[in-house]
N, C-alpha and C positions, 0 to 999 in steps of 0.2 A: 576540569571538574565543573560542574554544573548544581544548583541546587534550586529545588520547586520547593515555596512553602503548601503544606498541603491544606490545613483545616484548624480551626482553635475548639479545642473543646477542653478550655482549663488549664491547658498547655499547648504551646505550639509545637508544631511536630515539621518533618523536612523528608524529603527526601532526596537520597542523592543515585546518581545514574552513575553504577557504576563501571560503565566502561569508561567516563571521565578519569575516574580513580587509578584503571588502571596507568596513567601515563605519571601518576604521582606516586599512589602507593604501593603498584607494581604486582606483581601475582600473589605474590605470598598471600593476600589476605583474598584478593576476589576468583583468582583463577586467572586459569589464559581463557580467552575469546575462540569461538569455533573456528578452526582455520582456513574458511571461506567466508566468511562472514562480512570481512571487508572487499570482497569483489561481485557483490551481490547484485542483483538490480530489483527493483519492485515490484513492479507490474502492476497486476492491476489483484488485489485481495481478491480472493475464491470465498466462497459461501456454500454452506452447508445444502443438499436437496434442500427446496422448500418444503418449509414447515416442519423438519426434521431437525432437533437439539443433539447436538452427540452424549453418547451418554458415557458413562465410567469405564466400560471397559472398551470401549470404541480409541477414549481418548487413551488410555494405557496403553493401547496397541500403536497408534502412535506414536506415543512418549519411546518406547520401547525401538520403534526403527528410527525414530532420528539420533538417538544416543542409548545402543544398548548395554553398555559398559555397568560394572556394577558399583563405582563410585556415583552413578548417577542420585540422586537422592528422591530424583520425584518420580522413579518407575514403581508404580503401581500405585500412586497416590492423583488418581483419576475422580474417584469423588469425590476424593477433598478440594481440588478445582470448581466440578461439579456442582459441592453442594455450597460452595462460596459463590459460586455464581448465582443459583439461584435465591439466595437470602437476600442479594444486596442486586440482584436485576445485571450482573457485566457476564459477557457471553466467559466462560470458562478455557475458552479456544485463546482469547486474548489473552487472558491472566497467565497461562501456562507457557505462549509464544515469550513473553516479559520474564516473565521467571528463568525461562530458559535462558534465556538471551544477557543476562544481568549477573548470572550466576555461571556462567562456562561452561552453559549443559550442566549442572545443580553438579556442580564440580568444587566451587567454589571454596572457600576457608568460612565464611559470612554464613552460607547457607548451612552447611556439616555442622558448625560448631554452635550457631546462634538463631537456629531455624529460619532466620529472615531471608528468604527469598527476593526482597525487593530494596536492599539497601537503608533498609528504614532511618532513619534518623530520629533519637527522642532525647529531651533534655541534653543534649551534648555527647552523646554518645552515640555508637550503635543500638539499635537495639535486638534486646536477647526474647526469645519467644520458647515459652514450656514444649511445645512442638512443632512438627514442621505445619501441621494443620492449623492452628494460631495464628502464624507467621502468614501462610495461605491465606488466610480469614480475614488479616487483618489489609495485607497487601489489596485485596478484593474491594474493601470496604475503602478505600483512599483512592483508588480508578474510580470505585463510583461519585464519592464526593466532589472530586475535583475535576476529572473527563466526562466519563459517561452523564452523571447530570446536566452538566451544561452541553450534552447534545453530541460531546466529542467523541466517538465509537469506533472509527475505522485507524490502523496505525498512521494512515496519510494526514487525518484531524488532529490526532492525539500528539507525533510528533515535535510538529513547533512549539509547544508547550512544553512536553515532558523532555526532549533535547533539541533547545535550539540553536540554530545552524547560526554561527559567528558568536557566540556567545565569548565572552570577556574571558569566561571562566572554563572555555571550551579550545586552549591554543595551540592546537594540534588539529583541529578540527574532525575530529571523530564523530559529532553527534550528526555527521553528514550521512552515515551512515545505518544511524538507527530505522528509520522508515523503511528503507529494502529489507535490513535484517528481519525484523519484527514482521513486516508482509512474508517473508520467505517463510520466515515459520510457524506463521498461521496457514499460512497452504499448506505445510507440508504436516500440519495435523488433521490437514483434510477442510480446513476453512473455518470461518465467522458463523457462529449457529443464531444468534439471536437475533433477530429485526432483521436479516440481511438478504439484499437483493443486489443484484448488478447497478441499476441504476441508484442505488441510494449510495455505496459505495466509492461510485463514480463520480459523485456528487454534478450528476447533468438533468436531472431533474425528470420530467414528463414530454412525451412525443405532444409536437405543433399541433395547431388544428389540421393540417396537412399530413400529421403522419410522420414527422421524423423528431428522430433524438439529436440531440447536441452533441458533437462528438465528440466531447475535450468535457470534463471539470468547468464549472462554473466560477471557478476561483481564475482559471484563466480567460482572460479576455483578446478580443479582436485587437490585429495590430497591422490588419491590412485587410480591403475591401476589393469589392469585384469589379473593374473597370480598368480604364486606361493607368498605366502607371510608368514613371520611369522611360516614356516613347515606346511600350509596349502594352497589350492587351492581358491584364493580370484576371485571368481565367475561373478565379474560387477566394476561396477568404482564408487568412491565415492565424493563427493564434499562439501566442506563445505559451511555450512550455518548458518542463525540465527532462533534461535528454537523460534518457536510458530510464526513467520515472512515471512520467504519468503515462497513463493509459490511454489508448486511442480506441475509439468507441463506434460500432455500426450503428451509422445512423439508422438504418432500416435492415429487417432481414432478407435473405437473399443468398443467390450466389456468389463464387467467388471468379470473377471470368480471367485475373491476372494478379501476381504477388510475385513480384520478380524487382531486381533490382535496374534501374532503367540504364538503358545502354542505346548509342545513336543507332537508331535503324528499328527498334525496339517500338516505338511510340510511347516512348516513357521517357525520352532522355533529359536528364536535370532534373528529374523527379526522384532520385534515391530510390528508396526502398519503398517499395511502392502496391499498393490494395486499389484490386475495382471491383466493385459490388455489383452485382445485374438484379437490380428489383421487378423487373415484369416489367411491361406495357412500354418500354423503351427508357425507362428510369436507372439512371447507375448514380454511384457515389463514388471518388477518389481520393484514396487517404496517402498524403506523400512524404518524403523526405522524414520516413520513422526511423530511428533507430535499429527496430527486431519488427520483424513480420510475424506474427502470432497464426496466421491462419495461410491455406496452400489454396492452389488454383483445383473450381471443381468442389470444393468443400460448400457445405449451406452452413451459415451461417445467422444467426437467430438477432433480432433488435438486440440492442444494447451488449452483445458481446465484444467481449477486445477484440479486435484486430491485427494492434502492435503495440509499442511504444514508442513515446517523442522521440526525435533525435532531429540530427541537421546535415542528412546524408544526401547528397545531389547537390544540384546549383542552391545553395543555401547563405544565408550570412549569420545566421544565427539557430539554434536550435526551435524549432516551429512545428505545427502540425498547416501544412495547405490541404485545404479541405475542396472537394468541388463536385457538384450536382448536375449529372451530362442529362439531356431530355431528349432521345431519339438523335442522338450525338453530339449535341451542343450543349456547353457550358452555358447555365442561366445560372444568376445570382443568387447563394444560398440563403442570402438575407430575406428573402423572400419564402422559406421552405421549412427552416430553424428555427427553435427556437434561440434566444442571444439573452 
């Protein structure tokens, strides 16, 4: 079990996460968990076309193929996501992937019986809401005070917050698996409608004066440079990451002239799973040792699209993204090209 204080307005209020719960106080109250849901992996969050909000019956369609069963409790309750998202500014794609996720596909005992979609916690109790639209409202209005104000938006910011990984109160270690589930099902209601682009998501910021993006999250950092290394010529820069989780990012748009996994004879061998990008005028990119190949050989592929995700497939010691910038077939230093 895990518990976040949320906001004082007179009272302090908590909430609790409860897929915690479930290893304490068992189905009877919260439900069972969707039964993939702990083999999930992340990726990288989907966004809505630009400039496009999903609207009520978009998201009901939705709600409706990821759990059409009629114990569900939030099939057809699409504007009431909608119209709490817009009161309180939180994209309604997020609130409904949490709801889902907290509740067993609004399966739950908490949700049927006490409208509370989100575990709420008030004065020592659960709390009980007049309906499930309330309950909606109110869940809406606690993302925004506590995440979304201070900037947290995507399930990968929101996470270490709302379940964090090792937590005292986490001994089972389940909240490892909130971030994939929660991304899985915002995709699969079709993505993040507010504020969302690839690269903000990604959190890699803006292409160099040169022209490229950072391929990795700026939360992870360099943990190897371009030069001699080791009594060998270490070809690109590498960064750490978390395997099967973050996202691996084109630096530039382009094609895709190779996505195979390397093998000797190959010209890829000890590079795993492996992307080369052809940007024009003798410019490539190579993204190595990922987990999942997201894109095939022959494909175009756009700035800032995934590519794959981390992993530490090939001659690896640790899970990493090796990153490297070929110019008319030679490796030059991306420090030089990136922004870092």
């Amino acid at each position: 079990m895990f518990k976040v204080m949320l906001f004082k307005d007179g009272i302090k209020y908590s909430i609790y996460a409860a897929i915690g719960f479930l290893v304490i106080i068992g189905v009877a109250i919260f439900g069972s968990p969707p039964p993939d849901a702990m083999e999930s992996e992340a990726g990288l969050v989907m966004c809505q076309p630009s400039g496009k909000l999903i609207s009520a019956e978009e998201l009901n369609n939705k709600l409706a193929k990821m759990s059409p069963t009629k114990d569900n409790v939030f099939l057809g309750k699409g504007a009431a996501f909608v119209s709490a998202g817009q009161k309180y500014g939180v994209d309604p794609v997020l609130v409904a992937a949490i709801a889902m996720h907290e509740t067993g596909f609004g399966r739950s005992s908490m949700v049927r019986t006490k409208n509370n979609p989100g575990g709420i916690y008030l004065n020592g109790s659960f709390a009980s809401f007049p309906t499930l639209e309330a309950g909606i409202d109110y869940m809406t209005r606690n993302l925004y005070k506590n995440y979304i104000k201070q900037g947290l938006k995507t399930p990968e910011q929101i996470g270490p917050k709302y379940a964090p990984i090792g937590a005292s109160n986490d001994p089972n270690g389940l909240n490892r698996h909130w971030v994939p589930t929660i991304t899985k099902y915002v995709n699969q209601l079709g993505g993040l409608s507010y504020q969302c682009t690839l690269t903000e998501v990604a959190n890699i910021g803006k292409p160099s004066a040169s022209g490229f993006l950072r391929p990795i999250s700026k939360q992870f950092q360099k943990t190897s440079g371009f030069g001699p290394r080791w009594g060998r010529m270490h070809k690109g820069l590498d960064f750490g990451c978390k395997k099967g989780v973050t996202p691996i990012i084109a630096a530039k748009g382009g094609i895709v002239v190779a996505s195979l996994y390397g093998t000797p004879g190959s010209g890829f061998n000890n590079y795993g799973n492996a992307v080369l990008i052809d940007h024009g005028n003798g410019v490539q990119t190579l993204y190595a040792h990922m987990e999942v190949r997201k894109v095939q050989k022959g494909q175009h592929v756009a700035q800032g699209q995934p590519v794959g995700i981390c992993g530490k497939t090939g001659r690896s010691t640790g899970p990493h993204l090796h990153f490297e910038i070929r110019i008319n077939g030679g490796q030059v230093n991306p420090e030089k090209y990136i922004p870092l």
